[in-house]
C-alpha positions, -999 to +999 in steps of 0.1 A: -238+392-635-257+360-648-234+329-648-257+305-669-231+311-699-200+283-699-181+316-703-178+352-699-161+386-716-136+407-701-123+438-723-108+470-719-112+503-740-090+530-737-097+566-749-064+591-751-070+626-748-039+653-759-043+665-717-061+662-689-084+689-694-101+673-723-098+637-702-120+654-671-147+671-694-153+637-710-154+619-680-178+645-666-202+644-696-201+610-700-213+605-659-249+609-661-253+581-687-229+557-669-251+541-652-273+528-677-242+507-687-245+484-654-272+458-662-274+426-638-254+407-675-227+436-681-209+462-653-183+489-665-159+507-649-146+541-658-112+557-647-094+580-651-054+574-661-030+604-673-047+612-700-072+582-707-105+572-699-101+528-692-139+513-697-133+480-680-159+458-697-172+426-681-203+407-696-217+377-692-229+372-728-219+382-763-253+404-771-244+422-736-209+427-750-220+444-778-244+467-765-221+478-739-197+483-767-220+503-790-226+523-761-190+533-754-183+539-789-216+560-794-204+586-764-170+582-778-182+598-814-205+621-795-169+634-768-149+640-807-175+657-823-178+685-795-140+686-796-144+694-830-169+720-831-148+740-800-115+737-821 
């Protein structure tokens, strides 16, 4: 990650499924895209906990921050709507 910034940004999202099973076809659909999230000013890190995906956000810059974020969120919408349309 660039350091030129006097400071840098450290988050953590966490997505809760109602079980596992729904936790692992996320993760699995959302693999393909991941890397596209790892730029040499942002890196994230999926995992897997119970029943929670963690994205463990570090950026260098604000404008990195955010499109790291938009990214998240736009898989996010895309992981409730298929939900949605198989309940």
């Amino acid at each position: 990650m660039n350091q030129k910034n006097s400071f840098s940004i450290n988050s953590t999202i966490e997505f809760e499924f109602r079980n596992s099973h729904i936790r692992d076809y996320s993760y699995n659909s959302f693999l393909p895209e991941f890397n596209k999230l790892q730029t040499p000013r942002s890196s994230v890190l999926m995992e897997k906990k119970e029943n929670s995906l963690l994205f463990i956000i570090k950026c260098s810059d604000i404008t990195a921050f955010r499109a790291s974020i938009s990214d998240i969120i736009g898989f996010g919408k895309i992981i409730n709507n298929c939900i949605e349309l198989c309940e």
